[in-house]
The first five atom37 places (N, CA, C, CB, O) and aatype in JSON, in Angstrom:
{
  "aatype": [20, 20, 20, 20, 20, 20, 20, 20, 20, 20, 20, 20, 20, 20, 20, 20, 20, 20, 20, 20, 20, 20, 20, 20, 20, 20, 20, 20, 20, 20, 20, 20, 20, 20, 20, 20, 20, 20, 20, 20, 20, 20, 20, 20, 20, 20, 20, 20, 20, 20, 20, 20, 20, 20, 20, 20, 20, 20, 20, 20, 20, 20, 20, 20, 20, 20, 20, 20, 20, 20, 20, 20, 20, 20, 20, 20, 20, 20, 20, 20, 20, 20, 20, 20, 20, 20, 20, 20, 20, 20, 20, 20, 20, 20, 20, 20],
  "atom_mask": [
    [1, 1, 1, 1, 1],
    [1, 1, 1, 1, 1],
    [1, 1, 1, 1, 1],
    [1, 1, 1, 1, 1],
    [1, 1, 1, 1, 1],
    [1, 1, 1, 1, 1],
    [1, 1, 1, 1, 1],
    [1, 1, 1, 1, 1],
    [1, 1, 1, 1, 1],
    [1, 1, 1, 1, 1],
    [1, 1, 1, 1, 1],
    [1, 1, 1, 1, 1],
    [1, 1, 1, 1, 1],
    [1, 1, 1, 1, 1],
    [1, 1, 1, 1, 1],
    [1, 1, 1, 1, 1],
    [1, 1, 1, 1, 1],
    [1, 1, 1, 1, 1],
    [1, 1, 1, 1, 1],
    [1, 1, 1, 1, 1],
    [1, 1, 1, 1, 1],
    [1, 1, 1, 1, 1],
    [1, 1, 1, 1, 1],
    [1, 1, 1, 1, 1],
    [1, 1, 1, 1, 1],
    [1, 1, 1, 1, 1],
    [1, 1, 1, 1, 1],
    [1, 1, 1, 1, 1],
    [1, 1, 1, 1, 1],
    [1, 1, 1, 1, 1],
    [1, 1, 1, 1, 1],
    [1, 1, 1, 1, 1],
    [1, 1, 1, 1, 1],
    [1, 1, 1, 1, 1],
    [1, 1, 1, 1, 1],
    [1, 1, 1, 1, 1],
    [1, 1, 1, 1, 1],
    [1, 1, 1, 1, 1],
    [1, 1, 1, 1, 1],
    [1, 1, 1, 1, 1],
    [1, 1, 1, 1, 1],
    [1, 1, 1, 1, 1],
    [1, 1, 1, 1, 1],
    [1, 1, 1, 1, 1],
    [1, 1, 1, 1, 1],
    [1, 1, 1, 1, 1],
    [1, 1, 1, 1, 1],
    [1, 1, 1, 1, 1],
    [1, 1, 1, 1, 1],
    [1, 1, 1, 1, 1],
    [1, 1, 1, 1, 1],
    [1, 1, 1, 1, 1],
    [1, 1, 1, 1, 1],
    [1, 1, 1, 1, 1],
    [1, 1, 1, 1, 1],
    [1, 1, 1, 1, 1],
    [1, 1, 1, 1, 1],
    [1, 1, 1, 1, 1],
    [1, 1, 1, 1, 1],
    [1, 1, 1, 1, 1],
    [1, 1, 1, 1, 1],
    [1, 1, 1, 1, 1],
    [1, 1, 1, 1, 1],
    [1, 1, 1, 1, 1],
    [1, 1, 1, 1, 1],
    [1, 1, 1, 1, 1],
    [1, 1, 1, 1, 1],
    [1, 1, 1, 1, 1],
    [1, 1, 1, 1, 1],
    [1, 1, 1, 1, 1],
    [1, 1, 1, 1, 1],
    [1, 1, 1, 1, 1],
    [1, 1, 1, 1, 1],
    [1, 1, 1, 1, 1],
    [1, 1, 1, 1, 1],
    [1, 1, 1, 1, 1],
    [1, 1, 1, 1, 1],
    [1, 1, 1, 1, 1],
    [1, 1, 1, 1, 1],
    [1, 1, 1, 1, 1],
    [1, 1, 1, 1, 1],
    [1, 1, 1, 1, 1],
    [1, 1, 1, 1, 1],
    [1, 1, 1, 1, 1],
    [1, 1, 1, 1, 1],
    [1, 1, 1, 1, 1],
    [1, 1, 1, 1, 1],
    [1, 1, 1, 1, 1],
    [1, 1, 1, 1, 1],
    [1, 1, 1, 1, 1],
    [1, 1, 1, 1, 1],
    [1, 1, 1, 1, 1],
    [1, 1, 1, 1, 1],
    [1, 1, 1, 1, 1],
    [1, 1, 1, 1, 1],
    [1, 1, 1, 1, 1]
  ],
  "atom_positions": [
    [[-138.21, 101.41, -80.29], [-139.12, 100.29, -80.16], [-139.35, 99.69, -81.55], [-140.48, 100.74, -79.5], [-139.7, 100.42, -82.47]],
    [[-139.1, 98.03, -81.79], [-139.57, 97.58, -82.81], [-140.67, 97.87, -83.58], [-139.62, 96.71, -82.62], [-141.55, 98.21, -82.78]],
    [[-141.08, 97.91, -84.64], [-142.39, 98.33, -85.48], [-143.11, 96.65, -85.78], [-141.85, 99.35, -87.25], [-142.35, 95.84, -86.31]],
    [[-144.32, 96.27, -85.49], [-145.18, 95.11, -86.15], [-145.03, 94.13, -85.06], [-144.64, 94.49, -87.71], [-145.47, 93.0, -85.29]],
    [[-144.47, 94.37, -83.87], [-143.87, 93.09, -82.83], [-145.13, 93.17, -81.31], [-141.66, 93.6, -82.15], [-145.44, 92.3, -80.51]],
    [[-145.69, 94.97, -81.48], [-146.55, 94.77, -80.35], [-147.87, 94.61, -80.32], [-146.42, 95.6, -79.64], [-148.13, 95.78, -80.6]],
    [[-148.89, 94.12, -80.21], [-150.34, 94.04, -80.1], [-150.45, 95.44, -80.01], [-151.0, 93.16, -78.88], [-149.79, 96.38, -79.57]],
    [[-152.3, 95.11, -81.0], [-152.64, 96.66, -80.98], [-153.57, 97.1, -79.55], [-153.63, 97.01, -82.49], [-154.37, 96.59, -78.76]],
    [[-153.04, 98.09, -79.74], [-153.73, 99.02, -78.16], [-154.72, 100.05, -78.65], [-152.38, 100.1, -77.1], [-154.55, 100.99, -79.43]],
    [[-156.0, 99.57, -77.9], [-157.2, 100.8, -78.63], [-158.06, 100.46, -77.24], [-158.27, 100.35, -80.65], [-157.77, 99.71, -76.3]],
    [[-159.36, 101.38, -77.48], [-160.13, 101.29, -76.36], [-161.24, 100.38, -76.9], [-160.6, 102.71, -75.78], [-161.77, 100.13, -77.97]],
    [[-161.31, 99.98, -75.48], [-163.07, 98.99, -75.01], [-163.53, 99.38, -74.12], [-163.2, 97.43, -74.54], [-163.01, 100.02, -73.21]],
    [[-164.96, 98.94, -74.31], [-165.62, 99.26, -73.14], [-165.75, 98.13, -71.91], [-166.93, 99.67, -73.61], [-165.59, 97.04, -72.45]],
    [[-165.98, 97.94, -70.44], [-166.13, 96.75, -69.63], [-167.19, 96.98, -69.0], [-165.11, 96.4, -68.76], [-167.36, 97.86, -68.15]],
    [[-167.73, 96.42, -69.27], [-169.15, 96.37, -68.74], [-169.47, 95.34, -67.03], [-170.05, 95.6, -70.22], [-169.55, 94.12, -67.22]],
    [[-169.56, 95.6, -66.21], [-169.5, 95.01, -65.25], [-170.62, 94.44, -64.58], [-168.95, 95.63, -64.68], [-171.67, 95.05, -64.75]],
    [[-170.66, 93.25, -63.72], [-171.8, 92.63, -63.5], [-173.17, 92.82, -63.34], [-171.63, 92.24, -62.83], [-174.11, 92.14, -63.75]],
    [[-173.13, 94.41, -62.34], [-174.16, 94.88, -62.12], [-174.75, 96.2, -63.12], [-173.97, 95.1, -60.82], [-175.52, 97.07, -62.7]],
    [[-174.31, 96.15, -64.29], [-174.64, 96.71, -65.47], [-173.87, 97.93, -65.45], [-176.1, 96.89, -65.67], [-173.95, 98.46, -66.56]],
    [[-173.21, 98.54, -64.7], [-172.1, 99.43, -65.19], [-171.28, 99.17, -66.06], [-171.38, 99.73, -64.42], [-171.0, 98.04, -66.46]],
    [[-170.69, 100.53, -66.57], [-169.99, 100.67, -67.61], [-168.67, 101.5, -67.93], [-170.77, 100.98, -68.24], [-168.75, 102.73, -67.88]],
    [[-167.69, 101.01, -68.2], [-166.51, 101.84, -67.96], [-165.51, 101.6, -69.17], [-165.82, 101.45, -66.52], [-164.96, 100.55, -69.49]],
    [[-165.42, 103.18, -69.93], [-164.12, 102.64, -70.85], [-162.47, 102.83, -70.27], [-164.19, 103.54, -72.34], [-162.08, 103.57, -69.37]],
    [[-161.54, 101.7, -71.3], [-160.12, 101.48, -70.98], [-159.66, 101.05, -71.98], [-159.76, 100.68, -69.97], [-160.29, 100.56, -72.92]],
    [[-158.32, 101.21, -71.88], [-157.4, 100.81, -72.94], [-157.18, 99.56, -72.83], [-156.21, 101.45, -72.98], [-157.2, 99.11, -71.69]],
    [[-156.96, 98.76, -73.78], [-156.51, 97.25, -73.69], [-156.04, 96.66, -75.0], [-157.69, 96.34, -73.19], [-156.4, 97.1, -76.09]],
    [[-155.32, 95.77, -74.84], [-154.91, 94.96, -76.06], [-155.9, 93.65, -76.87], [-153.59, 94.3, -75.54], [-155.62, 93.07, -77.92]],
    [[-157.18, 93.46, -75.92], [-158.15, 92.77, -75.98], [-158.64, 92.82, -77.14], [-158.9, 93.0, -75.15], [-158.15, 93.76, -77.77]],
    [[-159.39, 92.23, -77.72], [-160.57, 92.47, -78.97], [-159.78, 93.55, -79.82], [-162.34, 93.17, -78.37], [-158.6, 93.81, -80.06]],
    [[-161.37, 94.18, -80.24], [-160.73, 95.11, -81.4], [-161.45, 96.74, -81.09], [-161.24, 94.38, -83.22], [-162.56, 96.64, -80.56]],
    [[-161.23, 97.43, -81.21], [-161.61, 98.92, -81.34], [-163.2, 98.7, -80.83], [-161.39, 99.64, -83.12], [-163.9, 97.82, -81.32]],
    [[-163.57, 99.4, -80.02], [-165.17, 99.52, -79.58], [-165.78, 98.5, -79.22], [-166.03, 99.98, -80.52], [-166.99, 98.58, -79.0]],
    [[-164.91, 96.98, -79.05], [-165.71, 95.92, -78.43], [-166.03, 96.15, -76.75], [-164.87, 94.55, -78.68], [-165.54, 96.96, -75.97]],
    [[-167.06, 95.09, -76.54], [-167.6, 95.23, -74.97], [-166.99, 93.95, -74.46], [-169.46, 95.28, -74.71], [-167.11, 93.01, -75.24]],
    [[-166.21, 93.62, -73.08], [-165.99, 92.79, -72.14], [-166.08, 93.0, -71.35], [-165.31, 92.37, -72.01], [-165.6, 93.7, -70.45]],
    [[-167.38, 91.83, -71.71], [-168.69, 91.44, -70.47], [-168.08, 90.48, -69.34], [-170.19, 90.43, -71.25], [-167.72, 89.36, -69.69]],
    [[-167.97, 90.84, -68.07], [-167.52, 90.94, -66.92], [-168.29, 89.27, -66.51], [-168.0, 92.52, -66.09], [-169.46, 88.97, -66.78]],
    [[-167.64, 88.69, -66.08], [-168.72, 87.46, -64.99], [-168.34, 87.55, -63.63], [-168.51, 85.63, -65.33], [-169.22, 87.07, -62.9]],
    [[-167.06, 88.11, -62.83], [-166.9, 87.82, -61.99], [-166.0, 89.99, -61.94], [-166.23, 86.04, -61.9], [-165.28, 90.54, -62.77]],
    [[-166.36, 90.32, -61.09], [-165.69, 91.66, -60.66], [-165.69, 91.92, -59.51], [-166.14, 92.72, -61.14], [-166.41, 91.27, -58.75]],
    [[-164.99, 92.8, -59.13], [-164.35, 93.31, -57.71], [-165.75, 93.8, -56.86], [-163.08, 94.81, -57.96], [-165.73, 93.94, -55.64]],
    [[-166.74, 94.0, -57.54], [-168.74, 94.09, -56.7], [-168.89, 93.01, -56.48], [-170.32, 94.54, -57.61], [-169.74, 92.88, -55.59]],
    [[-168.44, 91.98, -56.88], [-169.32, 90.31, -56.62], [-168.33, 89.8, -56.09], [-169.91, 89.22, -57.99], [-168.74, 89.07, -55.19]],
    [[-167.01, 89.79, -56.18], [-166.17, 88.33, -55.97], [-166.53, 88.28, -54.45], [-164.21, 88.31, -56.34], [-167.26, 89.02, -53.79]],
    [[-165.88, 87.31, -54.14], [-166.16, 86.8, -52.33], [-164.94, 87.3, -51.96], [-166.35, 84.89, -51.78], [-164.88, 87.93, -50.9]],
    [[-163.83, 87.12, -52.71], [-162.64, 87.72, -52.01], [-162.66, 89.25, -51.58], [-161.48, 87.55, -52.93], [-161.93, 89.58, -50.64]],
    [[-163.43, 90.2, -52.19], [-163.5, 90.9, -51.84], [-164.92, 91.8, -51.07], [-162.89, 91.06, -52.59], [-164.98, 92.88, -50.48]],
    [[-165.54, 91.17, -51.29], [-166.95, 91.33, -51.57], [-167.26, 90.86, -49.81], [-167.67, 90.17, -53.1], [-167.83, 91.61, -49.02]],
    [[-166.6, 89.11, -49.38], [-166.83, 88.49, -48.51], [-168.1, 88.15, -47.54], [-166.09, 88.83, -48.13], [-168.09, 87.77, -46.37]],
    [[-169.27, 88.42, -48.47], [-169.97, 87.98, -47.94], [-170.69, 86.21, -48.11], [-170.57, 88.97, -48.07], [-171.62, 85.64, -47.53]],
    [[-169.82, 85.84, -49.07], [-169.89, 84.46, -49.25], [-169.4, 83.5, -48.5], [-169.48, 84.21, -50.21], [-168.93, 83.94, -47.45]],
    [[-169.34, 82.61, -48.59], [-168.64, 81.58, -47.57], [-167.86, 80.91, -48.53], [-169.64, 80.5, -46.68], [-168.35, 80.41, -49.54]],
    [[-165.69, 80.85, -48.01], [-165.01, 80.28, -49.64], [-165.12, 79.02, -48.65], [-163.04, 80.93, -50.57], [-164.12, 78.32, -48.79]],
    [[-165.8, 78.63, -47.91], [-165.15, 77.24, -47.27], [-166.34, 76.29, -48.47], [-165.46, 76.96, -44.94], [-166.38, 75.08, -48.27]],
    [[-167.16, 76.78, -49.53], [-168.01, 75.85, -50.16], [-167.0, 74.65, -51.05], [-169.08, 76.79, -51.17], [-167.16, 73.46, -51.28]],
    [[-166.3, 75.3, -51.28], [-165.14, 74.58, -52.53], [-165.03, 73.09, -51.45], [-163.0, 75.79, -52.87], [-165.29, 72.07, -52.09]],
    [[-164.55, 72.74, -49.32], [-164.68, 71.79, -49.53], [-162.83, 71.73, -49.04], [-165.47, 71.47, -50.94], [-162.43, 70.8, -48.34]],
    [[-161.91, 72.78, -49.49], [-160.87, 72.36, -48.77], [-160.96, 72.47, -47.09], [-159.77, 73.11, -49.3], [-160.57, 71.51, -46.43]],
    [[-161.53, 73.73, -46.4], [-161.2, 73.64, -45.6], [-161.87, 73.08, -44.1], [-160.83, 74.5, -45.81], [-161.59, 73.28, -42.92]],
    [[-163.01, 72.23, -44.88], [-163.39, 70.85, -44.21], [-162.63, 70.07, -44.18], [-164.3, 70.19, -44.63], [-162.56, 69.53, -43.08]],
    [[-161.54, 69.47, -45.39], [-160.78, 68.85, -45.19], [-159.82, 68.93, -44.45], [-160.59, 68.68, -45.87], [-159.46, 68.02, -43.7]],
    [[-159.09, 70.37, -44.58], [-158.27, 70.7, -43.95], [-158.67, 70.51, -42.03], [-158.04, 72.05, -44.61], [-158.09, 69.98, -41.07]],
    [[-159.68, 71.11, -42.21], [-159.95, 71.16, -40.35], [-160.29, 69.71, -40.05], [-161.5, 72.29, -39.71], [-159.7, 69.37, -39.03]],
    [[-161.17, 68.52, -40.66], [-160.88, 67.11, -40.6], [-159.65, 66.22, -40.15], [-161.03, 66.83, -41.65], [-159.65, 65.34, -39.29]],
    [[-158.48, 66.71, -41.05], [-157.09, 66.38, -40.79], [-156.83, 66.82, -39.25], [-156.08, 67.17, -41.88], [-156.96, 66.28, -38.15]],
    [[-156.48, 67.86, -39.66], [-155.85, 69.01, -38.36], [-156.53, 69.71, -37.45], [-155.22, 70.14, -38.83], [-156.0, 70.62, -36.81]],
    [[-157.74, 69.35, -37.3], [-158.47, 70.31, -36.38], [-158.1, 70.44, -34.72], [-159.93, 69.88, -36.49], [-158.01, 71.36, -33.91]],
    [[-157.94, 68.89, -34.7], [-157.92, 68.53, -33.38], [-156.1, 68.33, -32.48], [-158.86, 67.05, -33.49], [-155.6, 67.83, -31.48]],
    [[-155.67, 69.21, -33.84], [-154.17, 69.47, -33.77], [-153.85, 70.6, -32.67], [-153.6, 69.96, -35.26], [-153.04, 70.38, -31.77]],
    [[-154.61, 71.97, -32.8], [-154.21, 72.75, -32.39], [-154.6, 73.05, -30.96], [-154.36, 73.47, -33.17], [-154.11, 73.83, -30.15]],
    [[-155.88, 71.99, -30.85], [-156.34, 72.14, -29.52], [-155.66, 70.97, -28.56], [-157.95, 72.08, -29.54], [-155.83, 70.75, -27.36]],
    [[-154.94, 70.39, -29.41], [-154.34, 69.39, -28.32], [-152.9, 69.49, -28.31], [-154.7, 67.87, -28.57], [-152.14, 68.62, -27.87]],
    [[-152.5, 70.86, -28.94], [-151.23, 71.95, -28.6], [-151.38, 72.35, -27.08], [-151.32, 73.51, -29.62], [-150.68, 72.21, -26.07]],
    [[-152.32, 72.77, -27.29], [-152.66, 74.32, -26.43], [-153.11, 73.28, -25.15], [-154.28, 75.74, -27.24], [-152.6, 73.8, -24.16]],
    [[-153.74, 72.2, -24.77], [-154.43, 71.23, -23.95], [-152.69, 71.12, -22.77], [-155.14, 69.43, -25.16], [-151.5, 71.23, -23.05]],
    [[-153.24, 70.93, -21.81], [-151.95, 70.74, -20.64], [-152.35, 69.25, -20.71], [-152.02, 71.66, -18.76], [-153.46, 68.72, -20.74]],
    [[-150.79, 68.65, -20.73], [-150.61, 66.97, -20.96], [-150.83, 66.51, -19.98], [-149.37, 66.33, -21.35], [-150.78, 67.21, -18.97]],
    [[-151.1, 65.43, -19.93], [-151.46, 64.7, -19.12], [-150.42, 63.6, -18.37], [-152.43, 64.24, -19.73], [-149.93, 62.64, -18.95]],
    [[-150.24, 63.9, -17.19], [-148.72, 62.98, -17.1], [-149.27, 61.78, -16.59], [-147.34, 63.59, -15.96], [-150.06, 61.53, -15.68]],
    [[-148.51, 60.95, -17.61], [-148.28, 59.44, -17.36], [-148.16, 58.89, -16.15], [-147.23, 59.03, -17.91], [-147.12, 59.24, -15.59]],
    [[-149.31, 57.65, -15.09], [-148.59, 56.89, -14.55], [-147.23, 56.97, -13.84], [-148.58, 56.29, -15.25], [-146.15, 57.04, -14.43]],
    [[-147.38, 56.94, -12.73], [-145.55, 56.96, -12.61], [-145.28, 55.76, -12.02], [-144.75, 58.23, -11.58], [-145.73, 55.35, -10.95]],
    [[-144.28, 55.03, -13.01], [-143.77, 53.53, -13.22], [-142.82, 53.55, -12.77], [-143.61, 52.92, -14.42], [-142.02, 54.48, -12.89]],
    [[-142.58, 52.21, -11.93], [-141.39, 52.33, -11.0], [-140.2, 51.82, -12.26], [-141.55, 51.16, -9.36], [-140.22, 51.04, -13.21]],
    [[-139.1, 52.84, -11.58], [-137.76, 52.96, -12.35], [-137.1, 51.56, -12.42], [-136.73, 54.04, -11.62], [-137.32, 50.78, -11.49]],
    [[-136.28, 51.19, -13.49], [-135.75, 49.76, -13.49], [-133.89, 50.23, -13.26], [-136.27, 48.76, -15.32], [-133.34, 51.24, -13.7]],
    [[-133.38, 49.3, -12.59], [-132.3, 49.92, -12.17], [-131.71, 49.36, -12.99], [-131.85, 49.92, -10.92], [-132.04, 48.24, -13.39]],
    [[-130.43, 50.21, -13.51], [-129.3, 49.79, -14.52], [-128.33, 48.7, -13.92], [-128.39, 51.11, -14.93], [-127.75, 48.72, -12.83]],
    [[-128.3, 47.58, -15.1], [-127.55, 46.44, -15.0], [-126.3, 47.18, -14.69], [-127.55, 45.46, -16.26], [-126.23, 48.4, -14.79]],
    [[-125.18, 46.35, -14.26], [-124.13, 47.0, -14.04], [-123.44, 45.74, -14.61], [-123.85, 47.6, -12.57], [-123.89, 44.59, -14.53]],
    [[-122.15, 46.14, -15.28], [-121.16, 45.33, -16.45], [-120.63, 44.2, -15.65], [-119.73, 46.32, -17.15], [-120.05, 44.3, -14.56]],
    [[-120.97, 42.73, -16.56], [-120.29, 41.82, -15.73], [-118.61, 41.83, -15.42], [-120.64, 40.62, -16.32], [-118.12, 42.92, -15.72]],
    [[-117.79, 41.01, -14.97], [-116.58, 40.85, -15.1], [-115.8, 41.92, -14.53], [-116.34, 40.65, -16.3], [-114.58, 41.88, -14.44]],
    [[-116.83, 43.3, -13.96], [-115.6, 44.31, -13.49], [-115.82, 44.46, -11.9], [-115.68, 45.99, -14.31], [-116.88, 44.83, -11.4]],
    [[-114.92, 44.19, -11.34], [-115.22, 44.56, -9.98], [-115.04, 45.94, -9.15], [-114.58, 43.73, -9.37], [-113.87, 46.28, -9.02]],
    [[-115.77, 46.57, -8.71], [-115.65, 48.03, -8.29], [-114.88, 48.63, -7.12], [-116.86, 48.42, -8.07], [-114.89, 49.85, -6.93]]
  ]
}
């Protein structure tokens, strides 16, 4: 392995939203610094899910567009009128 080419590796501490504390190795900061957490695997919504991700706003949009897509998949069509058939011209000049 090259010498002077890799970031230094030492420990920190991570301190996490709800005031826990956990040391790890990282290439981060410097020897004995703290990274202070804003978002962790206790809070996020992705995992957490007690939030609602529809706040952001896409998937109003999304169901706006397309909502009324899937139910008018699944909906039995409605058949058209039945229009009387027009009978096919038949070619001048040929006699049958």
């Amino acid at each position: 392995m090259k010498q002077g080419i890799h970031p230094d590796y030492h420990k920190i501490t991570v301190a996490m939203t709800d005031g826990s504390k956990y040391e790890t190795h990282s290439t981060w900061g410097k020897e004995g610094d703290v990274l202070q957490l804003d978002v962790d695997p206790k809070t996020h919504p992705a995992w957490v899910g007690g939030i609602n991700l529809r706040k952001t706003g896409q998937m109003e949009k999304f169901q706006n567009k397309f909502g009324d897509f899937a139910a008018a998949a699944k909906a039995p069509r409605k058949e058209a009128a039945a229009a009387p058939k027009k009978k096919e011209a038949k070619p001048e000049g040929k006699p049958e």
